[in-house]
Structures are given as structure tokens and as C-alpha cells.
VOGU-3710 file (C-alpha; in Angstrom, 3 decimals, decimal comma):
1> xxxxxxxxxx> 0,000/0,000/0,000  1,395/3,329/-0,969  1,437/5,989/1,099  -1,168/7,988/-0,554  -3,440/5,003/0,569  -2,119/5,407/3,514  -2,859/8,656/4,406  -6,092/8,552/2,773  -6,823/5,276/5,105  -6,256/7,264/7,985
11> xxxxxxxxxx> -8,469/9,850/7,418  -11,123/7,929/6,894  -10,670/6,709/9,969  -10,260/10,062/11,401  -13,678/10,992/10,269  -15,511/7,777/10,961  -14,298/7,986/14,464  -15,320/11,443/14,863  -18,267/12,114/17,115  -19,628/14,922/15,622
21> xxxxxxxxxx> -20,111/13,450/11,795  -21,133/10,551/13,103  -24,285/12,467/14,543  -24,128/14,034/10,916  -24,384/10,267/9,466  -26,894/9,199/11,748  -28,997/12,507/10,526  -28,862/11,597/7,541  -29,536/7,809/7,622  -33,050/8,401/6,793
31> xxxxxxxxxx> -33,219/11,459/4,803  -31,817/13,735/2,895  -31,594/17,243/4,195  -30,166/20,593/3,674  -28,040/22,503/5,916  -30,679/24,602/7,857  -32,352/21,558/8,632  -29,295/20,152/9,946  -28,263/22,957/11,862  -31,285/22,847/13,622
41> xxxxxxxxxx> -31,745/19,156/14,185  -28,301/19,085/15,335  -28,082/22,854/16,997  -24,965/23,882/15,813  -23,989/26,261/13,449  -23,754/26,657/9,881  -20,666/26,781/10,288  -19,828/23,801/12,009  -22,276/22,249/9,969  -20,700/23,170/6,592
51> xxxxxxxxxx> -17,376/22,183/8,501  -19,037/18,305/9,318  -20,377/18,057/5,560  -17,211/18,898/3,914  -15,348/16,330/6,091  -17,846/13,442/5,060  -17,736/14,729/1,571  -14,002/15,115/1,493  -14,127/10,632/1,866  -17,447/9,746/-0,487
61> xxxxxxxxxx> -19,933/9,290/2,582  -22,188/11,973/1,629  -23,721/13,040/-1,626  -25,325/16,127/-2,934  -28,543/17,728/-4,817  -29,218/21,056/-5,864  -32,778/22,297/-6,660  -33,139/25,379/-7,005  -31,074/27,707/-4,065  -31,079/24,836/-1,728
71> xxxxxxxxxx> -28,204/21,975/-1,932  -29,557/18,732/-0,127  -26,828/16,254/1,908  -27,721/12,417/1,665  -25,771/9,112/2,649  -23,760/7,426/0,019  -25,399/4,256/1,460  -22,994/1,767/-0,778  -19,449/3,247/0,855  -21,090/3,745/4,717
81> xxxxxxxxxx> -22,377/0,285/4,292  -18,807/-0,410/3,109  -17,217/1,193/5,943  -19,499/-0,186/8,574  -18,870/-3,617/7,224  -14,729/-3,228/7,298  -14,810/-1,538/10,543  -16,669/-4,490/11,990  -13,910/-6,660/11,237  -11,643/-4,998/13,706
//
């Protein structure tokens, strides 16, 4: 494995392993949302919120749609089944 795999690998795990976009996963396990729904669901701000998404985006987890104004976040179910799958085996 080459260490662009590496370090790729470990941020993954980084962000899997982080708290806060976990709540952001489990958000969005059932829907899809936008950010002001998120923000309040979660009460944080759009900033954090924006900060979360772009994490979980940065690794394939999430996945957008645009209509209109409004961008809205949903789970890339095949890779966060994926993930929850591999990190079982540890």
C-alpha cells in the first residue's frame, strides 16, 4: 500500500471515528436534508455544519442535490455500508 493510501486510510478513519459526523451520518440515515435543517436538528452552526459536511464529503460518505437555491446532503449508502462492514472486522 502506498502511502497515498495510507494517508487517505487514515483519514477515513479520522472521520468515521469522529463524534460529531457521526451524529451528521446518523442525521442523515433516513433522509436527505439541507443545511438549515441540519443545523437545527443538530443545533450547531452553519458553520460547524458546513465544517461536518465537507469532512464526510471530502471521503465519499455523503452526496449532494441542488434544486433550485437549496443543496440537499444524503448518505452514500454503498461506501457507509462499506465502511461499517470493514470496521466491523476490527
Amino acid at each position: 500500500m502506498n502511502s497515498n493510501h495510507l494517508s487517505k486510510a487514515k483519514l477515513t478513519i479520522q472521520i468515521l471515528t469522529n463524534k460529531k459526523c457521526q451524529e451528521v451520518v446518523e442525521l442523515l440515515e433516513d433522509y436527505q436534508m439541507d443545511v438549515k435543517t441540519i443545523e437545527y436538528q443538530l443545533k450547531i452552526t452553519q458553520s460547524e455544519t458546513s465544517q461536518r459536511l465537507a469532512r464526510l464529503r471530502k471521503i465519499g460518505l455523503v452526496n449532494t442535490n441542488r434544486v433550485g437555491k437549496n443543496i440537499y446532503y444524503s448518505l452514500n449508502t454503498e461506501k457507509v455500508t462499506y465502511f461499517k462492514n470493514l470496521l466491523k472486522q476490527f
